[in-house]
C-alpha positions in Angstrom: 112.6 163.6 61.8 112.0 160.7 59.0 114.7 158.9 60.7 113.3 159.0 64.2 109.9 157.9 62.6 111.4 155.1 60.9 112.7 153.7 63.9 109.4 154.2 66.0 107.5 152.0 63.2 110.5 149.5 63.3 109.9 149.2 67.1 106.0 149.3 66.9 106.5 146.7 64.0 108.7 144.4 66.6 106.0 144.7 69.6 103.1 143.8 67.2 105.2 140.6 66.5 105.9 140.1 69.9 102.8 140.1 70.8 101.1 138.0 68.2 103.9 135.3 69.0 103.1 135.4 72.9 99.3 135.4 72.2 99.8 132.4 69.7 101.6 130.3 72.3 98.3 131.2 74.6 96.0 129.7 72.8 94.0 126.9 74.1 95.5 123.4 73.1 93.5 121.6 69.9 90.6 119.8 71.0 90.3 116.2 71.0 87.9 115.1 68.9 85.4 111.4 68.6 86.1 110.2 65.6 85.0 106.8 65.4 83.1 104.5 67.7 82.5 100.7 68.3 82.0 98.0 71.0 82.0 93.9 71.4 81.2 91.3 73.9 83.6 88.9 74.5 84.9 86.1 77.2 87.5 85.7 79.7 87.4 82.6 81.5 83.7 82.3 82.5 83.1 85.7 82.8 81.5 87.7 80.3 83.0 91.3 79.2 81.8 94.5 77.2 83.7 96.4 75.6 83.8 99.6 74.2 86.5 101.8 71.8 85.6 105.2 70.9 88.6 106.4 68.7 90.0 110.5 68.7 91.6 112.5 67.2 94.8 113.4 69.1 96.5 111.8 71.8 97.2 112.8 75.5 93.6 112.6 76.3 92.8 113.7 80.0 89.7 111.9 81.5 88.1 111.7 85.1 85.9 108.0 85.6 83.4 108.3 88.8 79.5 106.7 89.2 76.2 108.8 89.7 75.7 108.9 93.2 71.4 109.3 92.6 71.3 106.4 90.0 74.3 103.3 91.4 73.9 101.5 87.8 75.1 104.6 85.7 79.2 104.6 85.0 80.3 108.3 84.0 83.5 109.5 82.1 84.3 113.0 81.6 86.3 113.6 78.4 88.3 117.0 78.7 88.6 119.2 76.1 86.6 116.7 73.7 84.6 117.2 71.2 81.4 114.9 70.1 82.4 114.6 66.4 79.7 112.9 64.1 79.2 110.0 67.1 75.4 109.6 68.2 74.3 111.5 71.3 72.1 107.7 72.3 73.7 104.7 71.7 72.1 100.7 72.6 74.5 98.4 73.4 74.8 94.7 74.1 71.5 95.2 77.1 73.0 92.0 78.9 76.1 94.2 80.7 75.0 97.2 80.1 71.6 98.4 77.9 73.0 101.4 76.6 75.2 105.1 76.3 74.9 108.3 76.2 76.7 111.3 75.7 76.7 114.7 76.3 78.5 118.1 75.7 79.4 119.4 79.6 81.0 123.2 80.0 80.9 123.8 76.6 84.9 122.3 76.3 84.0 118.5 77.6 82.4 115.4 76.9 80.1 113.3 79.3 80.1 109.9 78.9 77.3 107.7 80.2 77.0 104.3 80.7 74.2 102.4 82.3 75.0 98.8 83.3 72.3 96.6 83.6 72.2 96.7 87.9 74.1 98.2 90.8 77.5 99.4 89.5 79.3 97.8 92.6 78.4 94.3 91.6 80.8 94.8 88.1 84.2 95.3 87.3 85.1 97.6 85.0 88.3 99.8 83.7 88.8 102.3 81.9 91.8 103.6 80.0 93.5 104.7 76.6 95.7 102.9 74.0 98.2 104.5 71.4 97.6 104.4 67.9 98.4 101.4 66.2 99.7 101.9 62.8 99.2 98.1 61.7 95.9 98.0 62.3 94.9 101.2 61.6 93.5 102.0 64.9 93.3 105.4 66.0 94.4 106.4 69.9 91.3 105.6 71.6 89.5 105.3 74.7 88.6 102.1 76.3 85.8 100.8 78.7 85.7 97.6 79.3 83.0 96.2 81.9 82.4 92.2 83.5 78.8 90.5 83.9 78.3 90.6 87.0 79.2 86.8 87.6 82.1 87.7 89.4 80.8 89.6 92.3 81.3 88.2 96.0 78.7 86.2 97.0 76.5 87.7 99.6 76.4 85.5 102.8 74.1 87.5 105.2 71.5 86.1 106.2 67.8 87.3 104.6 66.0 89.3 106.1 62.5 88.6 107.2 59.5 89.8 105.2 58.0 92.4 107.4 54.2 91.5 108.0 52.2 93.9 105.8 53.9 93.2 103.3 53.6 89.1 103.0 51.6 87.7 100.2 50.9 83.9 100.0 49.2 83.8 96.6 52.0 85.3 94.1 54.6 82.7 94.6 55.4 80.5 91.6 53.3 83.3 89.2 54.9 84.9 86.4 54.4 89.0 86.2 55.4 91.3 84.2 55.7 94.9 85.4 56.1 98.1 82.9 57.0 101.5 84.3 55.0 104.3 81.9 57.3 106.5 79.5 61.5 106.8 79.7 64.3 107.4 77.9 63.7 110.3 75.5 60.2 110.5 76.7 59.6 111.8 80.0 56.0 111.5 80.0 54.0 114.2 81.7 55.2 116.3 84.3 53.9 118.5 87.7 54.1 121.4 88.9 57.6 121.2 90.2 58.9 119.9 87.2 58.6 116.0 88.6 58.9 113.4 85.4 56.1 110.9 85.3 59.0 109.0 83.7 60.7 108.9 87.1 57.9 108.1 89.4 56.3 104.9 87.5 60.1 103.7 87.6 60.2 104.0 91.5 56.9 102.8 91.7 58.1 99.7 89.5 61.2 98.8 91.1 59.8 98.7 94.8 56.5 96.9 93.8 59.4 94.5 91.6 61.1 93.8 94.9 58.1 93.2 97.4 56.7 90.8 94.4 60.0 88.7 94.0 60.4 88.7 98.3 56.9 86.9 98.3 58.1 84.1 95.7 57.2 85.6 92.1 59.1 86.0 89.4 59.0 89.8 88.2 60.0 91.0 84.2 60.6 94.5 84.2 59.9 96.0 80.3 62.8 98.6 81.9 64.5 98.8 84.9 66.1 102.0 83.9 65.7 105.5 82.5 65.7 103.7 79.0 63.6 103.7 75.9 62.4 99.8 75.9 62.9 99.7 71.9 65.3 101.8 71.5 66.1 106.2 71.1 64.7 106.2 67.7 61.4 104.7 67.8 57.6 105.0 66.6 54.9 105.0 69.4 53.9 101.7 68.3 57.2 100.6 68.2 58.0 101.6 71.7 55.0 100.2 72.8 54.7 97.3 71.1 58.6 96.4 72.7 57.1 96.7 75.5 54.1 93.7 74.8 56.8 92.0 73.4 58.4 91.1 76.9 55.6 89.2 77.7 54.9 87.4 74.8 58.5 86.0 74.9 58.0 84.2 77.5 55.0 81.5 77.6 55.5 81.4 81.6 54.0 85.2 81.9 50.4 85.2 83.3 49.4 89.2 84.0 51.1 92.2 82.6 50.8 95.7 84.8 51.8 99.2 83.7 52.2 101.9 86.0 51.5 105.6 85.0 50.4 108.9 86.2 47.9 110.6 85.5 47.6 114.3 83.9 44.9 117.0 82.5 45.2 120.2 81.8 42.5 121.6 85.0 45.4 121.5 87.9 42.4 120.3 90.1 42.0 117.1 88.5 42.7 114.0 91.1 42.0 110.8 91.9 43.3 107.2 91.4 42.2 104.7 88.5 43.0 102.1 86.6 42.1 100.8 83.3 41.6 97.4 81.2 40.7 96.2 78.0 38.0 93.4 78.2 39.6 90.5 76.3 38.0 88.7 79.2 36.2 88.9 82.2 39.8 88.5 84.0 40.8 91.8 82.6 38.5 93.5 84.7 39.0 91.7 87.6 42.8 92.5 87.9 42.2 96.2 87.6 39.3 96.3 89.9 41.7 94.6 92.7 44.2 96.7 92.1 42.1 99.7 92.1 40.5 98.7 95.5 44.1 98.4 97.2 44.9 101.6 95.4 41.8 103.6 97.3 42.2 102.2 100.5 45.6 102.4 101.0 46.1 105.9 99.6 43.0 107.7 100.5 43.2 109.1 96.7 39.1 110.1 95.3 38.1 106.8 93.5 38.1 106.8 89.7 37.1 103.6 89.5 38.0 101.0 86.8 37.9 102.0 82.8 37.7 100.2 79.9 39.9 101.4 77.2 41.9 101.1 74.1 45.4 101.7 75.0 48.0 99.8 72.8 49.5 97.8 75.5 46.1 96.6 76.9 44.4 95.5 73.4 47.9 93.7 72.6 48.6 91.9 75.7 47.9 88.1 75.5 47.4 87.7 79.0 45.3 89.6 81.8 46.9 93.4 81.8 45.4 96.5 83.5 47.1 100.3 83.2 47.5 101.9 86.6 47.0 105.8 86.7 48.9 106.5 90.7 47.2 109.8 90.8 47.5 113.4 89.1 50.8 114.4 88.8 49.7 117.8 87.2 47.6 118.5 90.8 49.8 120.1 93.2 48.9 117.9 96.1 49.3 114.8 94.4 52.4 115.3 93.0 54.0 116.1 96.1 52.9 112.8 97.1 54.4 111.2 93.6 57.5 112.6 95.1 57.5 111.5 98.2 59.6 108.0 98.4 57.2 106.9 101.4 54.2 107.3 99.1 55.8 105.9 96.1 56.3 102.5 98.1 52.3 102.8 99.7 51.5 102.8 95.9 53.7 100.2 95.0 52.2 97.8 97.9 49.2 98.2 96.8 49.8 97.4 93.4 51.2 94.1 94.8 48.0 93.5 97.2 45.7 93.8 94.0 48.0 91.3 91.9 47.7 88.6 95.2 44.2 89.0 95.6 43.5 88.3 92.3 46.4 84.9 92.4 44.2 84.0 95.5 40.5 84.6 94.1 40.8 83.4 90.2 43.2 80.9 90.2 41.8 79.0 93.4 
């Protein structure tokens, strides 16, 4: 009996073993892992490059590269099986090529990868791919993305288009503007009902009244043209905002200086369009009241009127500025019209109407 025991626990003893060695050859290969970080602008030939390391752990990494289909100047790089290490999660970068990167855990085993260039994807060339680790120079195996200015895009030879009727303005030509969509990057401003970002709306808003602007002859500065904090991820409010000032006062050439918001209370019912100055001068006032009279009659919004008030980029702005609240984004109705792209560009022209009627009435 002991010797037919002894054999069962020998046999027992065996499977264990065989087990443990099958279940150990199951296991999940290591994880790749970011273990160092760092990008440089250089040149080749005339063109101007970016380019970006970001060092592992391990080699063999596997990586997929494809753009955002809902925003054309974001680049995107899935890292399998990656972890994020000790690298930052926001990250500026040379904001010529491209103004900065994120990155992101994704399914709990990969690493997202975001670049945002600094316009349409398609007019840059970029590549992606991974080098060994080089002993001599103590350079880990690493990732590389490396993207070109977009000086070497085709030129466009089609013809260009005529500006349809409503939307020409004969006063804005030559005149310097500077446009600043409310809120983005790590601040999302306030949001509706449906979860819409105020952050996202004054960017539409900005971009299309941006375009209709530089169609008619002006020259448009954008504080951002993308989801982006203007100073940076880690900023005070005053630093944020004072970034923001500070791209028109860089430039002597800048006349008027227009930020676009939405508006927000805590009564759902709340609604109407206004738009607010701080009086520096008589001119202050006269820039919001145009624009407010555009914003009435083309959007049928309740009047607010024009304010005076103390925001930060108002009292700091060296040159005529007004604050533009579209409408309530925390009223049902009137963020479904935020949403709607139609209504974002009715808002947007009449943004631009107000800036040429004042051009044609002050500066006559």
């Amino acid at each position: 009996m002991k010797g037919i025991l002894c054999r069962l626990f020998i046999v027992v003893c065996c499977a264990i073993g065989f087990l443990g060695m099958n279940f150990g050859s199951c296991q999940a290969a290591p994880s790749h892992k970011v273990e160092s970080f760092h990008y440089k602008s250089y040149k080749d030939g005339d063109r101007d490059w970016l380019k970006i390391e970001i060092g592992l752990s391990r080699d063999n990494l596997e990586y997929e590269v494809s753009d955002n289909p809902d925003k054309p100047n974001q680049l995107l790089v899935l890292m399998k099986n990656t972890k994020p290490g000790e690298i930052k999660k926001n990250i500026g970068l040379d904001r010529k090529i491209a103004r900065y990167m994120t990155v992101r855990e994704k399914n709990k085993n990969d690493l997202q990868i975001m670049i945002a260039t600094d316009g349409d994807l398609a007019t840059h060339e970029y590549k992606v791919y991974t080098v060994e680790k080089d002993k001599k120079t103590r350079k880990p195996y690493r990732l590389v993305i490396e993207i070109a200015g977009d000086e070497g895009k085709p030129v466009d030879t089609k013809p260009v288009p005529d500006i349809p009727e409503d939307e020409l303005m004969d006063s804005v030509a030559g005149h310097t503007i500077v446009l600043d969509p409310g809120h983005g990057g790590t601040d999302n401003g306030a949001s509706g009902p449906s979860l819409l970002r105020e952050k996202d709306v004054t960017l539409s808003i900005s971009l299309e009244a941006a375009r209709i602007l530089r169609e008619n002859g002006a020259r448009v500065l954008m504080t951002r043209f993308t989801d982006v904090d203007v100073f940076g991820p880690v900023a005070t409010d005053k630093q944020e905002l004072q970034a923001r000032v500070d791209v028109a006062r860089r430039d002597p050439s800048v006349e008027m200086f227009v930020s676009v918001h939405c508006n927000a209370f805590t009564n759902s019912e709340a609604n109407g369009t206004g738009t607010y100055f701080y009086p520096h001068s008589s001119r202050d006032a006269m820039l919001a009241q145009y624009i407010q009279n555009e914003m009435v009659h083309s959007t049928g919004l309740r009047d607010r009127g024009i304010t005076s008030a103390r925001f930060y980029v108002l009292r700091n702005s060296r040159v005529p500025a007004t604050l533009v609240e579209t409408a309530f984004i925390t009223n049902p109705y009137e963020e479904s019209m935020l949403a709607n792209v139609q209504c974002q560009y009715t808002m947007a022209k009449a943004i631009c109407r107000g800036i040429n009627n004042y051009f044609r009435d002050t500066l006559r």
